[in-house]
C-alpha positions as CSV (number, residue, x, y, z in Angstrom):
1,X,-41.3,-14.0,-66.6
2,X,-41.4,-14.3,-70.4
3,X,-42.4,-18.2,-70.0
4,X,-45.3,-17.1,-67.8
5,X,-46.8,-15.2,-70.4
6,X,-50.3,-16.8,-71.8
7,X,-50.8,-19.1,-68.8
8,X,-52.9,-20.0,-65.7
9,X,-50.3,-19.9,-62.8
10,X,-51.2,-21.1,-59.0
11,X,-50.3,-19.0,-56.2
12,X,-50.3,-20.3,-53.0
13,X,-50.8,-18.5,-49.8
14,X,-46.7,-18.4,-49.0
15,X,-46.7,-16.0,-52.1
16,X,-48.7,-13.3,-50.8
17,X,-47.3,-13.6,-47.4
18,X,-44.0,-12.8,-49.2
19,X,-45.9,-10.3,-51.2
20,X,-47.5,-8.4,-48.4
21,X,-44.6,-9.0,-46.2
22,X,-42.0,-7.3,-48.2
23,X,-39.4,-10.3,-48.4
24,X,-36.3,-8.1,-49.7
25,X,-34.6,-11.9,-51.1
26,X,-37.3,-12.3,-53.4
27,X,-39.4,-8.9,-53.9
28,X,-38.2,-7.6,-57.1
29,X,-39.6,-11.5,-58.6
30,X,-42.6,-10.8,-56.6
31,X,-43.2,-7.5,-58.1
32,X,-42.6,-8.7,-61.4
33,X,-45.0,-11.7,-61.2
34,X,-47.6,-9.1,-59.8
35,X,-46.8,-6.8,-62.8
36,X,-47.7,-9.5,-65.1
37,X,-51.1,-9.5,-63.7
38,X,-51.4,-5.7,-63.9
39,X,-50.4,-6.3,-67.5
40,X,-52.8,-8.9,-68.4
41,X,-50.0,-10.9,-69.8
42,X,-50.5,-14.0,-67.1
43,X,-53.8,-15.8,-65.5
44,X,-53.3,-15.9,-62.0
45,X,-55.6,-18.8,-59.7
46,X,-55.6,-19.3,-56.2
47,X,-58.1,-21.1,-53.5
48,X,-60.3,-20.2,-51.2
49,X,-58.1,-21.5,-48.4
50,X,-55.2,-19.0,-49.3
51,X,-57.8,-16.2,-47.7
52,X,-58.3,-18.6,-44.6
53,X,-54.9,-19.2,-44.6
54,X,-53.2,-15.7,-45.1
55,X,-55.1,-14.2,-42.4
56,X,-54.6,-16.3,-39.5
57,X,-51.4,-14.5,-38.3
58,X,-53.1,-10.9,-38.3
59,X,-55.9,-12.5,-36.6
60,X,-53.9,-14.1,-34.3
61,X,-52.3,-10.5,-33.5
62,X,-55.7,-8.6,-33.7
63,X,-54.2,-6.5,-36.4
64,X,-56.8,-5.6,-38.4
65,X,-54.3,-3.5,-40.8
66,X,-52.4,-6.5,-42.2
67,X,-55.9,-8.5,-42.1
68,X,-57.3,-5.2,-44.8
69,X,-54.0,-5.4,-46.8
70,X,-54.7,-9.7,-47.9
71,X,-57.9,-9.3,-48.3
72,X,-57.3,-6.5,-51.1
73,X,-54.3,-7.9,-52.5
74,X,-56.9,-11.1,-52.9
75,X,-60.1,-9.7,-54.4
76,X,-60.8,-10.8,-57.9
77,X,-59.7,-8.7,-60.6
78,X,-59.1,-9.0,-64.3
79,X,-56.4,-11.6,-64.6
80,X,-56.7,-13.4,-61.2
81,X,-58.9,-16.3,-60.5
């Protein structure tokens, strides 16, 4: 994570899938990366599309839960783009 520090970083959708998810093979990197947002250490950017993309399985299973939980790990906040 130390390389990430000071720079604009894309995340694509298959990131916060993982994230949301709770991948166990790569959740302790996802939690760091995340960290380094709460931190203000790293930039984060993502699209648009990674919102239209993200919720098309909970939509798909009417499960408005999982829709809630993207769509608040996605709002803008200081640090993410």
């Amino acid at each position: 994570m130390q390389r990430l520090i000071g720079s604009r970083v894309y995340l694509d959708a298959n990131i916060f899938i993982l994230f949301a998810e709770g991948a166990e093979v790569s959740g302790a990197a996802l939690r760091a990366l995340f960290g380094s947002l709460d931190q203000r250490v790293t930039r984060f950017v993502t699209s648009e599309l990674t919102l239209a993309e993200v919720l098309v399985r909970p939509f798909e299973l009417r499960n408005e839960e999982m829709a809630a939980a993207y769509e608040a790990i996605l709002q803008v906040r200081p640090g993410f783009e």
